[in-house]
N, C-alpha and C positions, 0 to 999 in steps of 0.2 A: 047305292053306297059305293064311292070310291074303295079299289080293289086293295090300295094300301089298308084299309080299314080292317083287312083279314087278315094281315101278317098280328101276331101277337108284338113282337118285337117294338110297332109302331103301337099299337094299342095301351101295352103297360106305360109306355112313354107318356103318352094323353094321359093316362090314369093319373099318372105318379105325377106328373109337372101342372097337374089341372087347376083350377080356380079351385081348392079342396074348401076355402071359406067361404064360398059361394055356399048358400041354403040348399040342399036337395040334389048339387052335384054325384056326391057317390051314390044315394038314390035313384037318378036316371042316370050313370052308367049301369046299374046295376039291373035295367028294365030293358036295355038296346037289344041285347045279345047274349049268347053263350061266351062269345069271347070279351065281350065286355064283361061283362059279369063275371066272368074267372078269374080276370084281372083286375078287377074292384075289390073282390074278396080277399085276392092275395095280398094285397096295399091294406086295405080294412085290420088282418088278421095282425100285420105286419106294426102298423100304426097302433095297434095294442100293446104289443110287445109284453105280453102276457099271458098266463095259464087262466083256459076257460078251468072252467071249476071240474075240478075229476070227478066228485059225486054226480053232477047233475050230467056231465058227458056219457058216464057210464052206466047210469041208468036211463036213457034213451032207448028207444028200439033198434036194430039193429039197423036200419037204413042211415034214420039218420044220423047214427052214430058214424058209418063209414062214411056218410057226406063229407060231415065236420071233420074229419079226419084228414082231409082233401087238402084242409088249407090251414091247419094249426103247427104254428111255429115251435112253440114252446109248451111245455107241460109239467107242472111243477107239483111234487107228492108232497103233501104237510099233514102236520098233526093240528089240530086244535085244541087247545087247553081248558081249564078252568078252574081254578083254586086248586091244581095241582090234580086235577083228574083230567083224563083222556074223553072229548066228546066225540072226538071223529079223527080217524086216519083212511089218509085218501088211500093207502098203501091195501087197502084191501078192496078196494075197485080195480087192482092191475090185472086179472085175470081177466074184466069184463074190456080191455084193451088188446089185448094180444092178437087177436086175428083184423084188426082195422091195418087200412093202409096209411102210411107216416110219410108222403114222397115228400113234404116240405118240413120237417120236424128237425128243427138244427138244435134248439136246446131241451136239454132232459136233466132236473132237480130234482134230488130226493132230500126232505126234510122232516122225514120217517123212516121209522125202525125197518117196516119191511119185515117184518118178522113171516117167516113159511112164504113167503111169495116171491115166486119166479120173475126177475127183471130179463133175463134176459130177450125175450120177443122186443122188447122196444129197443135194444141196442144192435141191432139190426139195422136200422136208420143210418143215413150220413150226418153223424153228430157232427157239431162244431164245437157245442160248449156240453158238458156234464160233470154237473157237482152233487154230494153228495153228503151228507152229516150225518154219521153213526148208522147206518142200513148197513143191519147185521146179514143180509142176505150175500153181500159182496163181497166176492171171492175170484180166485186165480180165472176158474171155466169165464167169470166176466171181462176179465181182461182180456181172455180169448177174442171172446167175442167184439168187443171193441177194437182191437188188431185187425178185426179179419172186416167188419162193418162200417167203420168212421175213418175211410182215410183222411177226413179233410178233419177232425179234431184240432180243433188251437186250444180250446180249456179246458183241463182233467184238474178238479180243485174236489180233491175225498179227503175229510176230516172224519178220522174215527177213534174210539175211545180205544186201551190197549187190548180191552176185553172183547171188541169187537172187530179185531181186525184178524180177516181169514187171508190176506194178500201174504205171499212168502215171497223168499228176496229172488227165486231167480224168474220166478213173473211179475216179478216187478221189472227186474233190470230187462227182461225179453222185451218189456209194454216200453220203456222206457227208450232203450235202444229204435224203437220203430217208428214212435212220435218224436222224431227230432226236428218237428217245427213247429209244437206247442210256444204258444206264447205267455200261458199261465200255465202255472204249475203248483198244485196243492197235495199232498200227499200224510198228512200229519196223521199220528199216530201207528202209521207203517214202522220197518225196520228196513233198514239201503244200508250198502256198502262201500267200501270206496269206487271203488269199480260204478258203481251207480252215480256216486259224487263226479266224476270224472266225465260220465255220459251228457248228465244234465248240462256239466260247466260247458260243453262246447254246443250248447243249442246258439244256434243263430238269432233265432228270433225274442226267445224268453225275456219277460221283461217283469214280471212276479213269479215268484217260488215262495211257499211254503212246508217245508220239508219237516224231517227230522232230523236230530240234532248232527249237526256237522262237529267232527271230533277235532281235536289239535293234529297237527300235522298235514290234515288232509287236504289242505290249501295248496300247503308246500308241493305236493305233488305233483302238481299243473303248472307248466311256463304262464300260461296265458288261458283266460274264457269268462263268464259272466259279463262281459264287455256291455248289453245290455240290457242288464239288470237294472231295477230301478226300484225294486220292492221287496222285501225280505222278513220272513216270519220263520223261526224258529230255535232250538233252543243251541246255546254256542258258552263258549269259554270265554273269558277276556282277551286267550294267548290265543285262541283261533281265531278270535274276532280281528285281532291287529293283523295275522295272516291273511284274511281273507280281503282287508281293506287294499290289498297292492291289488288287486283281481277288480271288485265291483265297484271301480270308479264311479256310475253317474247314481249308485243308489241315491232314493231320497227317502224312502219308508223302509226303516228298520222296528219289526217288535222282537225283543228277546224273550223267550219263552222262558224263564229264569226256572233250571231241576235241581238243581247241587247250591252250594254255596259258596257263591263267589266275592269276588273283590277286582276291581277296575274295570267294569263293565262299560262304565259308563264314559271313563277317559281311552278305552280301546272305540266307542262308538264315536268319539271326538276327532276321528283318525278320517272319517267320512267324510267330508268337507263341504259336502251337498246337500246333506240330512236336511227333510225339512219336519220329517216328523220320525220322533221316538219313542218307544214308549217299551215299557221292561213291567212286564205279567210276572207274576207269582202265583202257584196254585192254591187252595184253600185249605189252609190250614198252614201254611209259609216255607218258606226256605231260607234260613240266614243267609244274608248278603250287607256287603255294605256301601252305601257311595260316599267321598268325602267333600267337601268344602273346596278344594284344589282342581278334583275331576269336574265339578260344576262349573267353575269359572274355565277351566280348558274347553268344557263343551260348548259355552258359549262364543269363547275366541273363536276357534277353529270351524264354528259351525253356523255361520251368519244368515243362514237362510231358514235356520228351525222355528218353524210356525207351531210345530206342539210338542212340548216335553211333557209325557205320562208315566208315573208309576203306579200300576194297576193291578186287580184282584180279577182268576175265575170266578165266578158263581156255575161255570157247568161244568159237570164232570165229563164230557165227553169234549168238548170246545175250547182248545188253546185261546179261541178267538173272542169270550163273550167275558167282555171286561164288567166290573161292577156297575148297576144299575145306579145314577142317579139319587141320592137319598141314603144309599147303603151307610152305614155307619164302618167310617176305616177301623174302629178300634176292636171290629170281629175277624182283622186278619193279623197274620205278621207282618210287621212292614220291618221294611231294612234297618240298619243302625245309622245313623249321620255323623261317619268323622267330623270333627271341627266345623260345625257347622255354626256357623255367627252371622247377626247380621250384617258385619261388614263382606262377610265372603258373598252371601247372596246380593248384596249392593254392585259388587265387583263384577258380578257375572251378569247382573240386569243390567248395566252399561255396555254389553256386547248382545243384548236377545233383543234385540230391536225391532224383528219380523215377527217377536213372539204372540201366538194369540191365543194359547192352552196351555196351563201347567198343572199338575197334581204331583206334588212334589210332599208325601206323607213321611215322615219314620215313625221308629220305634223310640227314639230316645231325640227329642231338640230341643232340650230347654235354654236354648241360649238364642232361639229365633222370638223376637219379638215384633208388634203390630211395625215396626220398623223397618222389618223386611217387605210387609204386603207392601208400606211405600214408596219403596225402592222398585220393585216391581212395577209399579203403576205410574211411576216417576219415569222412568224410564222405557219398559214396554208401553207406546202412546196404541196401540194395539190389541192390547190385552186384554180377552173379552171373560176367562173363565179362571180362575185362579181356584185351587186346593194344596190347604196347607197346613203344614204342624209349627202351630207357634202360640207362644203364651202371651193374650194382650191385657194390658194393665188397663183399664176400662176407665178406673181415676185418674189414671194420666191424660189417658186419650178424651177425657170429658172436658179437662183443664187445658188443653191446649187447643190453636185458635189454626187452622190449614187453611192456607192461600189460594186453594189449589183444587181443581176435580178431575176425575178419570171417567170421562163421558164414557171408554170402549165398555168400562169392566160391567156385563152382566150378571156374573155366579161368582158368587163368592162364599168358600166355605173353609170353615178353620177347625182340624181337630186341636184339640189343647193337650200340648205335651206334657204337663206336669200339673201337679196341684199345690203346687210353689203359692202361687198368685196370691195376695188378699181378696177373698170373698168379698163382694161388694153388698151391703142390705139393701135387700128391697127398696127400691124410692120412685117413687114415679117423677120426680120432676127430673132426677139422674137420667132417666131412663129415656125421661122424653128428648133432654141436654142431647143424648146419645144419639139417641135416634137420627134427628135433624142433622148432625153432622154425619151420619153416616149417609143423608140424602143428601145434603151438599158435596161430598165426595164421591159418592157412587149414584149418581142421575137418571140413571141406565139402567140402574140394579134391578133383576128381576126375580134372582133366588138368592138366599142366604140363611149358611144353616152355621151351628156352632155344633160339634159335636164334644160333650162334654156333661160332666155331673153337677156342675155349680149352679145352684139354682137361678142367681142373677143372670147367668145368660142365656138358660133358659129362658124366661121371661125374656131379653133383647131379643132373642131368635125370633118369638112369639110376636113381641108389640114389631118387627121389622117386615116379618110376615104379612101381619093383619096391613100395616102401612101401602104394603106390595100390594093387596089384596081390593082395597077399598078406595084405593086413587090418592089416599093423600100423601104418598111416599115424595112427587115432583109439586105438588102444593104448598108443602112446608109446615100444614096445618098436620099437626101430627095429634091426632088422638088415641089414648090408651086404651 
């Protein structure tokens, strides 16, 4: 064997650039050699890019648990659920982890409590990435320890609930000060200062933050920094928001964490000119805010590249970040109030969303949006695949008039009904069928569509649109009830 074949250097080279779709390649590198085979396994472990399972790793024997140990990149703690019980949390296998060696272990997630167990032995390792959701074990001594273990850290992203956060502000600012070449940055739930505001703004590299709430003024405070930034999660003012936009030129993802109740949130996010995605959280159970008819159509001038406008609900108490599931019915949250919200204003501003391909656009109060606005919307976003909306459709109208016209993008379509104004429509199945078929000539594509609402007739169109979805004959035309 040629003596280049003993340098590693040239060996991972082979490994990694090799015919990998060739049959049985990483199989005989893995038969040559020790050095082959270290270097297959490293590519192997790596081309996973995954956590082997903590249960079955740390009930092994102890050999070959420090085998595997050798060459696992990543290792990630979860909980498993089931109708709302706990089957299994990896977080109490970490004790049968602490004495293996980690020399190639860059990422480490916890997505468990943690409750009574020692993380520290694993932060020891040269992290790059470590995140973390509500692991009540995490405290100031782990910060330590991450200072003193991970210089090479680029992602610290710890989301915790307020009850579960043992981090205090000057090991925070000490952690904060040290990593100054993080490139994510997640910290929610903590408490920072300005002094910490100040630290963050001048990372070179940072390009997501999700923080805690950035206060008024504290923008003001800085000539210059955020430069690039490009991702932004958490909870802000309208007057800090319009401060902070002279600073974070190239954002494109902004969520506002909505705690107080505000007003112009949404024409201070219009101030961003690069947005492609927005989206304004409420927690469970609400916070009065309002958006109007004027901030909508600004958002759309100013903001031509926004691929998703969201207004959304927690469902966890611990996670700024886990918006409403699919199906959830909006009328178990509070939604905002809609100034002046008409269909002419929402026409106004779907002549500017031209890139739009997401909206969920709910209030508390729109009775003056009617099936005229989803129109406008589909009229004009030719890209618009998911639509959610508060508007009231007259379903006799809409049976009696004849559309030229289909929106092949739009697959979800879901309407909460803002009032109970409307005339109830009676049961009729040939109405219903009339309905139906034009809602498959207009929406071709459609794959979900729900009405959220008490009237029975739409109940039923929800149902026969479903069943249409369900059974193939939605693009046949053949609509049976």
């Amino acid at each position: 064997m040629h003596h280049a074949l003993s340098q590693p250097e040239i060996v991972g080279m082979i490994v990694r650039s090799g015919p990998s779709r060739r049959r049985g390649f990483y199989f005989t590198c893995l038969r040559l050699n020790k050095l082959f085979f270290e270097e297959t396994v490293r590519v192997l472990w790596h081309k996973c890019n995954g956590s082997p399972s903590i249960k079955d790793l740390a009930t092994l024997e102890i050999g070959r648990r420090r085998f595997y140990a050798q060459y696992i990149n990543v290792l990630s703690f979860g909980v498993a659920w089931w109708i709302g019980a706990t089957l299994d949390d990896d977080s109490r296998y970490i004790s049968h982890l602490h004495d293996l060696p980690w020399p190639r272990l860059r990422e480490l997630t916890f997505y468990a409590p943690c409750r009574g167990t020692d993380i520290k032995p694993l932060l020891r390792t040269n992290l790059v990435k470590f995140a973390v959701r509500d692991c009540r074990e995490l405290n100031d001594e782990n910060l330590e320890w991450l200072r003193a273990g991970s210089s090479r850290l680029r992602s610290f992203d710890v989301r915790l609930s307020q009850k579960g956060n043992k981090i205090g502000t000057q090991e925070l600012q000490k952690f904060l000060t040290h990593f100054k070449s993080l490139e994510k940055l997640g910290f929610l739930g903590m408490q920072w200062t300005l002094e910490s505001f100040e630290t963050v703004a001048q990372y070179s590299r940072l390009h997501t933050l999700a923080c805690p709430p950035i206060l008024q003024g504290w923008p003001k405070k800085i000539e210059s920094g955020l430069s690039t930034l490009t991702s932004l999660t958490c909870a802000i003012s309208a007057k800090a928001l319009e401060e902070l936009s002279r600073l974070a030129l190239r954002l494109t993802y902004l969520q506002i964490n909505i705690e107080a109740p505000s007003q112009g949130l949404v024409r201070a996010a219009s101030k961003f000119e690069n947005l492609e995605i927005l989206k304004l959280i409420t927690p469970r159970g609400g916070v009065e805010w309002e958006i109007s008819g004027a901030e909508l159509i600004s958002l759309a001038r100013n903001c031509k590249n926004l691929e998703v406008f969201s207004i959304d609900h927690t469902t966890s108490q611990y996670d700024e970040n886990f918006p409403s599931p699919p199906g959830t019915p909006p009328e178990e949250y509070l939604h905002p109030t809609g100034v002046d919200m008409s269909d002419d204003n929402i026409a106004a501003a779907a002549q500017h969303f031209r890139n739009l391909k997401e909206m969920k656009i709910t209030f508390g109060n729109a009775a003056g949006l009617s099936f005229a606005s989803i129109q406008s919307l589909c009229e004009n976003c030719r890209d618009l695949e998911s639509l959610i909306i508060t508007c009231d459709v007259d379903w006799e109208l809409f049976e009696q008039t004849n559309f030229d016209i289909s929106f092949p993008a739009m697959t979800d379509l879901r309407i909460q009904r803002a009032t109970q104004a409307m005339p109830p429509l009676a049961p009729n199945d040939d109405v219903l069928r009339s309905i139906v078929r034009k809602l498959a000539d207009l929406l071709p594509s459609l794959t979900n569509f729900e009405i959220y609402t008490g009237e029975p007739f739409e109940h039923d169109l929800s149902d026969a649109v479903t069943k249409a979805l369900n059974d193939g004959t939605w693009r046949m035309g053949d609509i049976v009830l």
